[in-house]
N, C-alpha and C positions, 0 to 999 in steps of 0.2 A: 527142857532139862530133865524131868519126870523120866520123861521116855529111854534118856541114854544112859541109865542105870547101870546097864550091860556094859558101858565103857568105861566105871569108873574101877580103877587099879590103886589099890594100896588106900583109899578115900580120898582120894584126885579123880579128878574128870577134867580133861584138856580142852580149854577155848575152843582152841583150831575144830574138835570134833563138834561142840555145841552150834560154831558159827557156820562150819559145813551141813548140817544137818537143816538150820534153819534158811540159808542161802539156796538149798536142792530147789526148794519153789518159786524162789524171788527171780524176774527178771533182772537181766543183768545188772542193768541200770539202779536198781533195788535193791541190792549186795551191800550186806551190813560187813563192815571189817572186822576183825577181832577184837580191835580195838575198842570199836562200839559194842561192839557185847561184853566188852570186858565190866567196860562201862554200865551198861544196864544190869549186869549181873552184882556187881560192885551197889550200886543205888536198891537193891534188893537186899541188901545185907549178906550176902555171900560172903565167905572169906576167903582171902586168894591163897594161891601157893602155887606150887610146879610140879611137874608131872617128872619123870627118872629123866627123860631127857633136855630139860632145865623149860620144855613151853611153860607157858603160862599155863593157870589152870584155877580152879576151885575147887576147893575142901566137901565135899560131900556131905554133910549134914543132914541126914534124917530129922531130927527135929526142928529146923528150919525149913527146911522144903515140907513135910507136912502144916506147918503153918502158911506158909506161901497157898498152898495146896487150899487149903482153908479160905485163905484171906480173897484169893483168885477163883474161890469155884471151879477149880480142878477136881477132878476127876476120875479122868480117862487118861490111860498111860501112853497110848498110840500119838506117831508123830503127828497125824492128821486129823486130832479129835475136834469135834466142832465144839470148838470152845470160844462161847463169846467174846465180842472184844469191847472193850468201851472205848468212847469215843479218846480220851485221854493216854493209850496205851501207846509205851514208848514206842512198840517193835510195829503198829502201824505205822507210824507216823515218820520213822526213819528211812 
């Protein structure tokens, strides 16, 4: 989420772009839906809303996402930062 900064318009940032970006690496068979990241992004205390052309989406929140940023050991803004995973993290495990 960090990284797609550049997508968010009006302080929306649209699913479809989050769950495309994080899909680019997954085998097929490994393909989170939107609706699962709707869902993980929703269990992060995100807050929803819609993008002009009614997708889903979330509200952009700088002080949320730097606590996230905090809480996560985040960091690095890049899609491909090596950023540990714990064993417990949703987005392995789906």
């Amino acid at each position: 989420v960090v990284s797609l900064e550049s997508g968010v318009e009006k302080g929306i940032l649209p699913v479809k772009l989050i769950t495309d970006v994080i899909n680019e690496t997954r085998p097929e068979k490994k393909q989170l839906t939107p609706q699962r990241i709707g869902r993980l992004l929703n269990s992060l205390g995100f807050d929803k809303g819609r993008a002009s052309d009614g997708a889903r989406a979330l509200v952009w929140d700088e002080r949320k996402i730097s606590l996230l940023k905090a809480r996560y050991g985040v960091n690095k803004t890049s899609v491909t930062s090596d950023r540990s995973e714990t064993p417990g993290d949703s987005m392995s495990e789906a």
